[in-house]
C-alpha positions as CSV (number, residue, x, y, z in Angstrom):
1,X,1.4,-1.8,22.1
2,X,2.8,-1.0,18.3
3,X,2.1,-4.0,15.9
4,X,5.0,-4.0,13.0
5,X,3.9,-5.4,9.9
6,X,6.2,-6.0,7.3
7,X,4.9,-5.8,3.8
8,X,6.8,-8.6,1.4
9,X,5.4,-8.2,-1.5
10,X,6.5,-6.5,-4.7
11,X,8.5,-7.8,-7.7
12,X,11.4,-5.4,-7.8
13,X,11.1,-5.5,-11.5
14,X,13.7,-2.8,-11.4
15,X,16.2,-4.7,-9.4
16,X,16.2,-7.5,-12.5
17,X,17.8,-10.0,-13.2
18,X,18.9,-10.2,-9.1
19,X,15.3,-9.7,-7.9
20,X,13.0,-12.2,-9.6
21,X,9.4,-13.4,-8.9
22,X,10.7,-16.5,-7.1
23,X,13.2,-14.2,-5.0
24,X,12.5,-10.5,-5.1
25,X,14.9,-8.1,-4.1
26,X,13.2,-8.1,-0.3
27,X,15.0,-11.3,0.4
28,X,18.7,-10.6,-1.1
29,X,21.8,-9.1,0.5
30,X,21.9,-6.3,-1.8
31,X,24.0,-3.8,0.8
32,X,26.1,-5.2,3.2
33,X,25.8,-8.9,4.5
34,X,22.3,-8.7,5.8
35,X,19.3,-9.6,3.3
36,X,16.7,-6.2,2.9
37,X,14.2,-8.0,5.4
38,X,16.8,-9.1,7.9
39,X,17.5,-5.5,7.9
40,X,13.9,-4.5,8.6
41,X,13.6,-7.3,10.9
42,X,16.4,-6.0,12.8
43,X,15.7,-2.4,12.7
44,X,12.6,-3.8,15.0
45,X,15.4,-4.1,17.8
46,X,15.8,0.1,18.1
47,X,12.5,0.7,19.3
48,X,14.3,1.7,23.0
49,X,11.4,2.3,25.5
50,X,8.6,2.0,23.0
51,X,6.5,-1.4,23.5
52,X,6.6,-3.3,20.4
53,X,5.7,-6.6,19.6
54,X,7.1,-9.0,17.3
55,X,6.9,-8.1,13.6
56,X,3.9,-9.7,11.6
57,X,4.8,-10.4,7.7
58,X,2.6,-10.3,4.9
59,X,4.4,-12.4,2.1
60,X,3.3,-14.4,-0.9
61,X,2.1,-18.0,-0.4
62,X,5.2,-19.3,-1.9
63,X,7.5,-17.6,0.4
64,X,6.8,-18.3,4.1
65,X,9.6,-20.6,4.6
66,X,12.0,-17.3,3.2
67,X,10.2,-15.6,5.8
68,X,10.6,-18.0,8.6
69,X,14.3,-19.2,7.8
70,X,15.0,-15.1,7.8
71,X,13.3,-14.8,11.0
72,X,15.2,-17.7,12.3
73,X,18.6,-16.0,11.3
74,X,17.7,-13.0,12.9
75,X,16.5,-14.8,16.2
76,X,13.1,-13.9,16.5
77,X,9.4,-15.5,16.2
78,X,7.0,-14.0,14.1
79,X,4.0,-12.8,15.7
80,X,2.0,-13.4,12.4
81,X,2.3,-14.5,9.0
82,X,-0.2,-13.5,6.2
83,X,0.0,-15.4,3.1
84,X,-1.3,-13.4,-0.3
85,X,-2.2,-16.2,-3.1
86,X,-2.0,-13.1,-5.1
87,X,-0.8,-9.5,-4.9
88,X,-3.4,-6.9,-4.4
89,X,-1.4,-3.8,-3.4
90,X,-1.8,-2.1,0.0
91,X,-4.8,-1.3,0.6
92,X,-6.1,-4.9,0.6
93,X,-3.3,-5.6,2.8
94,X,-3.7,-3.0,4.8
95,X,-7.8,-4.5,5.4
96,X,-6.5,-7.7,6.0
97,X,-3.9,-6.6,8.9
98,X,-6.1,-4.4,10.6
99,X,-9.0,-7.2,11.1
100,X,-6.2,-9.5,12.2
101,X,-5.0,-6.5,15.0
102,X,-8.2,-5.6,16.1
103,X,-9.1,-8.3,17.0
104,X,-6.0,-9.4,18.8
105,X,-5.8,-6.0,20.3
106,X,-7.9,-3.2,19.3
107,X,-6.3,-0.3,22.1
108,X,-3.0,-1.2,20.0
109,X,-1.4,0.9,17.1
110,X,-0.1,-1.3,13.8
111,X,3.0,0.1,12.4
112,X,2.3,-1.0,8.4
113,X,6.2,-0.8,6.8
114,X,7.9,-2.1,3.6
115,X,10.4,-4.9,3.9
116,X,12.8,-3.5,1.4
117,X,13.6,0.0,2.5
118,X,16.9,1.1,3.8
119,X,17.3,3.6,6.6
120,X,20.6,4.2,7.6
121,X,19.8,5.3,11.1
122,X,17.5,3.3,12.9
123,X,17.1,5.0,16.1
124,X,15.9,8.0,14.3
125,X,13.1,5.6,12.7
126,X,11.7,5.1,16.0
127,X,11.8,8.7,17.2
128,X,9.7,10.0,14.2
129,X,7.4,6.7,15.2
130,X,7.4,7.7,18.6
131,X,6.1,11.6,17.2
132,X,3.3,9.8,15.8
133,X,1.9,7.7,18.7
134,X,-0.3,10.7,19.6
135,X,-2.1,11.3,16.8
136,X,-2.5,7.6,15.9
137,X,-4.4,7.3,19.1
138,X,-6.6,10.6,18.8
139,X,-8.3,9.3,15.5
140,X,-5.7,10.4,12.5
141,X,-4.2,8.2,9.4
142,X,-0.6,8.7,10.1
143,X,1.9,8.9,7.6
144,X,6.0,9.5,7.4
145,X,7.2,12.6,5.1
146,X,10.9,11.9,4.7
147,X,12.8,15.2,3.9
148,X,14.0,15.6,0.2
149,X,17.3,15.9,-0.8
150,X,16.9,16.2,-4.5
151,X,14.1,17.1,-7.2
152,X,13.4,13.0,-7.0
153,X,10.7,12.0,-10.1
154,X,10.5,8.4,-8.9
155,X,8.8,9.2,-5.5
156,X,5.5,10.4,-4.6
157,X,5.3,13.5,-2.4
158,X,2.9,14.6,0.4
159,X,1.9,17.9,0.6
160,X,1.3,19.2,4.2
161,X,-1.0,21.8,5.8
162,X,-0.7,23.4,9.4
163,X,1.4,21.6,12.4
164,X,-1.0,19.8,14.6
165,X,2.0,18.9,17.1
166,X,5.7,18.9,16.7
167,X,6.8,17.6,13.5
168,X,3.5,16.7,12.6
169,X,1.4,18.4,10.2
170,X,-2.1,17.9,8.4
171,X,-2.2,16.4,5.0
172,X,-2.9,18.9,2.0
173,X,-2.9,16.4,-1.2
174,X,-1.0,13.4,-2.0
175,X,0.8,14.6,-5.2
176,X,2.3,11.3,-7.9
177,X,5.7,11.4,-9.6
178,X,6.6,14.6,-10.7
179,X,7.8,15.6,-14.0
180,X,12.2,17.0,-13.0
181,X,10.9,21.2,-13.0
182,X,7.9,20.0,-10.7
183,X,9.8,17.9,-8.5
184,X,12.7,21.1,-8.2
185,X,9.1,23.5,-7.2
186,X,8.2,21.0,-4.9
187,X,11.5,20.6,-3.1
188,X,12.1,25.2,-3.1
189,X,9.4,25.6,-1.3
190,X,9.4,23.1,1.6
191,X,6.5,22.1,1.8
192,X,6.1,19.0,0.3
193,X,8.3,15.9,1.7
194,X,8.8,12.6,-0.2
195,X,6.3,9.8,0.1
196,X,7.7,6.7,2.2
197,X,4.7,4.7,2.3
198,X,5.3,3.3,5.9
199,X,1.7,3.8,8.0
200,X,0.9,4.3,11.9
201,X,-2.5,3.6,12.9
202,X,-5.2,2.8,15.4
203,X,-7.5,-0.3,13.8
204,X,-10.8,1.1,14.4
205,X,-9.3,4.4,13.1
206,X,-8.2,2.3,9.4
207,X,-11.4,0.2,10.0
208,X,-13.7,3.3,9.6
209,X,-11.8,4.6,7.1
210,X,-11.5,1.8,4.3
211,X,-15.8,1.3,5.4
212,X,-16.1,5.3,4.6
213,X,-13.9,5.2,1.3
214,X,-13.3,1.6,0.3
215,X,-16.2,-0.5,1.5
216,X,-16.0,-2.8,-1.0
217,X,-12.1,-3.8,-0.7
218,X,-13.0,-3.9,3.3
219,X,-15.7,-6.3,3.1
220,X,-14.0,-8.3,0.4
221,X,-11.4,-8.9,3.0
222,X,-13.7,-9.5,5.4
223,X,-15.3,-12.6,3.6
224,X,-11.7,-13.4,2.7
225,X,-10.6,-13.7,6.3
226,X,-13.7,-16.0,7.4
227,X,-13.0,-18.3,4.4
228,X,-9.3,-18.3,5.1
229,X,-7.0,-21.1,7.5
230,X,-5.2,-20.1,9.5
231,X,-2.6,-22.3,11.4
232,X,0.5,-22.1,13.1
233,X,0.6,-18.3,13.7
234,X,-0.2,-18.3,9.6
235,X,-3.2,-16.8,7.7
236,X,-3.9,-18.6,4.1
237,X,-5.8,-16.0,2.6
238,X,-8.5,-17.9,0.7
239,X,-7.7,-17.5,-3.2
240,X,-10.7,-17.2,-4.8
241,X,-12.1,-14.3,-2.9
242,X,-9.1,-12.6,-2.1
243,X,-8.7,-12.5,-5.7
244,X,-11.8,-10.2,-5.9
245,X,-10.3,-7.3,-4.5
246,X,-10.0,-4.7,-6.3
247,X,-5.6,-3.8,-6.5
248,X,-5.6,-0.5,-5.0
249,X,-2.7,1.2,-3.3
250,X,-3.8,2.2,0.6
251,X,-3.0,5.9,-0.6
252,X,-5.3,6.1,-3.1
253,X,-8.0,3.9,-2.0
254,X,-8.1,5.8,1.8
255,X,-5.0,8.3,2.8
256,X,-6.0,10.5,-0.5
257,X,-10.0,10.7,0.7
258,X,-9.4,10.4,4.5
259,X,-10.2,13.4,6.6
260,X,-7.8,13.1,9.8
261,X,-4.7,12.2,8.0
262,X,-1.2,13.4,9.6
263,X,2.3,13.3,8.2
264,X,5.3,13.2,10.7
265,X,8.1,15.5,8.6
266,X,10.5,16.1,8.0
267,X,11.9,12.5,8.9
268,X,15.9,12.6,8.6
269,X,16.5,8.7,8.8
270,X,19.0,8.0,5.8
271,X,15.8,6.7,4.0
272,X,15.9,5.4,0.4
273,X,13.2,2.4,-1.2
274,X,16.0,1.2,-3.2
275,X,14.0,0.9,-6.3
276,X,16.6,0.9,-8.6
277,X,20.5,0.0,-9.1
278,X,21.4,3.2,-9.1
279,X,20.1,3.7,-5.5
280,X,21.6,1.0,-4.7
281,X,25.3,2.3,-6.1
282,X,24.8,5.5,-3.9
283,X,24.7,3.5,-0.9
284,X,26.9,0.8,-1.8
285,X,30.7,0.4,-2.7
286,X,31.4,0.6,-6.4
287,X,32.1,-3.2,-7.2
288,X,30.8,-6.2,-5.8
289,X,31.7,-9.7,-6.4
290,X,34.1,-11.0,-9.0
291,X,34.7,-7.4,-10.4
292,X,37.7,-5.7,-12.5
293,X,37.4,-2.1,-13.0
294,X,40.3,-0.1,-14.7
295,X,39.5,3.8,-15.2
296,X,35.8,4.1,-14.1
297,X,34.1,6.9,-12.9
298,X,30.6,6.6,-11.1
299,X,30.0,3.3,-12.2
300,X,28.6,0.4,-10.1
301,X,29.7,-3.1,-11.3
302,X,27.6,-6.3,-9.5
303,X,28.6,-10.0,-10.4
304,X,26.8,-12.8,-8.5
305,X,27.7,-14.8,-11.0
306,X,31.1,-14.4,-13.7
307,X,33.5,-11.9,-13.7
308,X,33.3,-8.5,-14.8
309,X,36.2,-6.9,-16.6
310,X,35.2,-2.9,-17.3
311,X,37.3,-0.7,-18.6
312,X,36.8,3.4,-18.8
313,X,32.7,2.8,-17.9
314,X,31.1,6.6,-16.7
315,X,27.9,6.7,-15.3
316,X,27.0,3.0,-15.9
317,X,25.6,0.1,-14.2
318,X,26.6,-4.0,-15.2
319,X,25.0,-6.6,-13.3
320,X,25.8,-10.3,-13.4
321,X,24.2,-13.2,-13.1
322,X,24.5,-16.7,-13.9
323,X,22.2,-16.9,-16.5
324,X,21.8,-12.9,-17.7
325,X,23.8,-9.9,-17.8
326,X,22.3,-6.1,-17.4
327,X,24.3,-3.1,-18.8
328,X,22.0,0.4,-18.2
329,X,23.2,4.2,-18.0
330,X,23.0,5.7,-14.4
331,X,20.2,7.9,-15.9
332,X,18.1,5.3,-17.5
333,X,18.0,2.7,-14.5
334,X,14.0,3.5,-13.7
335,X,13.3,1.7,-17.1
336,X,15.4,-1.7,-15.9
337,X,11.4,-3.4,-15.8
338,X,11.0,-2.4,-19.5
339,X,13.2,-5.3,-20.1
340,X,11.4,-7.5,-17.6
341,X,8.5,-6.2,-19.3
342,X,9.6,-7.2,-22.6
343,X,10.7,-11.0,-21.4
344,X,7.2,-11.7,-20.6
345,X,6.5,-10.9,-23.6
346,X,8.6,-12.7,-25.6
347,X,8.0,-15.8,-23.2
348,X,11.2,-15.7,-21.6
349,X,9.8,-16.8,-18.5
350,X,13.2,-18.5,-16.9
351,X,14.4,-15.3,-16.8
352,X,11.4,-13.9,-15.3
């Protein structure tokens, strides 16, 4: 049995002023009519002949009843529900999950995916999942390695080694966000793939790992978990030792240091983390909502709020809200949380 959990968290900082701490980007309809999650939710659906259960969620305490009423719109019942009091990156999560698995089912695999992902074909999802069912059950950290299609700066990459099976290779390095004339090296020579951060594993396999290179974030969540409720198919994470744990990325903290790591590449899925507007405008028509464009040219317009008139715009982004407007060149939309940054500091927190 494969155990999808859907990660919730994350700001979307660079989806501002539609994502917000209240509502991140995870739980708009940012392409097409479907909200990110519901699309995650229903990508669960392809799995064919694999035996999945229902998706778990690990969301912030203020947002299970998103989570629910999403679930409830897409027909299904959660199998679980985590609640974070406070974001603590992956890795935590990942310590949290795999307790709660194990000890529901520890022959199973847990399938640990982002909620706000888009992958325009979901079938082919589940067959690079299905590539990675062996490994996952001989022992090995497996990862996805999505194919690149340009010298991409705002993704990590993963490096591989020799094929262990077909399209599945060992894990040479983790490399960060290259500078543009790294990122071109990395994509010539095809061996490096881009960095999706979705996670197939065995529990005991993650369990000795995070005890080997993270004990201290694994028992943390450990004495989180016995002083936690849990209710209603929910977790509440206890507060004020969850807090303790130290906010690591599951990369860093274990895939990095890990000896039987795998990567399943190159994955050819449509796959984008639409972390910016400008991702979004490459999947997405060039206007939406109360828009008038006259004369422009690689330009994505976005009101959810009043109109927007734009006239001769190249290369530009406007985005609409009731209460803020964003105007940012294509080029510069990675630095969109600069001016989230800059609210907090000015105190501009009903904006935030």
């Amino acid at each position: 049995m494969i155990y999808p959990v859907i990660m919730c968290g994350g700001a979307g900082k660079r989806l501002w002023p539609v994502s917000r701490k209240n509502t991140p980007k995870q739980y708009h309809a940012l392409i097409g009519e479907r909200t990110m999650l519901q699309d995650t939710i229903a990508r669960m659906g392809h799995s064919q002949d694999l035996k999945i259960a229902p998706p778990s969620f690990v969301c912030a305490g203020a947002d299970e009843h998103s989570v629910r009423a999403q679930c409830k719109d897409m027909g299904i019942a959660p199998h679980h529900i985590i609640l974070e009091p406070v974001g603590r990156n992956t890795a935590p999560v990942a310590a949290i999950v795999t307790e709660i698995i194990h000890g529901q089912d520890p022959d199973g695999l847990v399938l640990l995916l982002p909620a706000d992902h888009y992958i325009a074909d979901p079938d082919a999802f589940w067959r690079c999942v299905e590539h990675g069912i062996d490994m996952a059950s001989q022992n090995h950290l497996v990862t996805f390695g999505i194919h690149p299609t340009r010298p991409e700066t705002g993704y990590g990459y993963i490096r591989k080694k020799a094929a262990l099976a077909d399209m599945v290779f060992g894990v040479d390095a983790f490399v960060e966000k290259p500078d543009g004339a790294t990122a071109q090296r990395y994509v010539d020579s095809g061996d490096y793939f881009w960095n999706a951060g979705i996670f197939l594993f065995a529990p005991q396999t993650m369990l000795a790992a995070l005890k080997a290179h993270a004990p201290d974030i694994l028992a943390l969540c450990q004495e989180t978990l016995e002083a936690s409720a849990h209710k209603n198919g929910c977790t509440y994470l206890d507060k004020q030792v969850f807090a303790k744990c130290p906010a690591q990325s599951l990369d860093y903290a274990v895939m990095e240091k890990a000896q039987k790591v795998a990567v399943v590449a190159p994955v050819d899925m449509g796959w984008d983390d639409l972390g910016s507007w400008a991702a979004i405008s490459d999947v997405s028509p060039a206007s939406h909502g109360d828009v008038l464009a006259i004369d422009c040219d690689s330009s994505y317009l976005r009101s959810d709020g009043p109109l927007i008139a734009g006239i001769g715009l190249e290369n530009m982004i406007v985005i609409a809200t009731n209460d803020a407007v964003l105007i940012v060149p294509k080029d510069k939309a990675q630095d969109v949380k600069k001016i989230v940054n800059l609210l907090k500091d000015k105190g501009r927190d009903e904006l935030l």
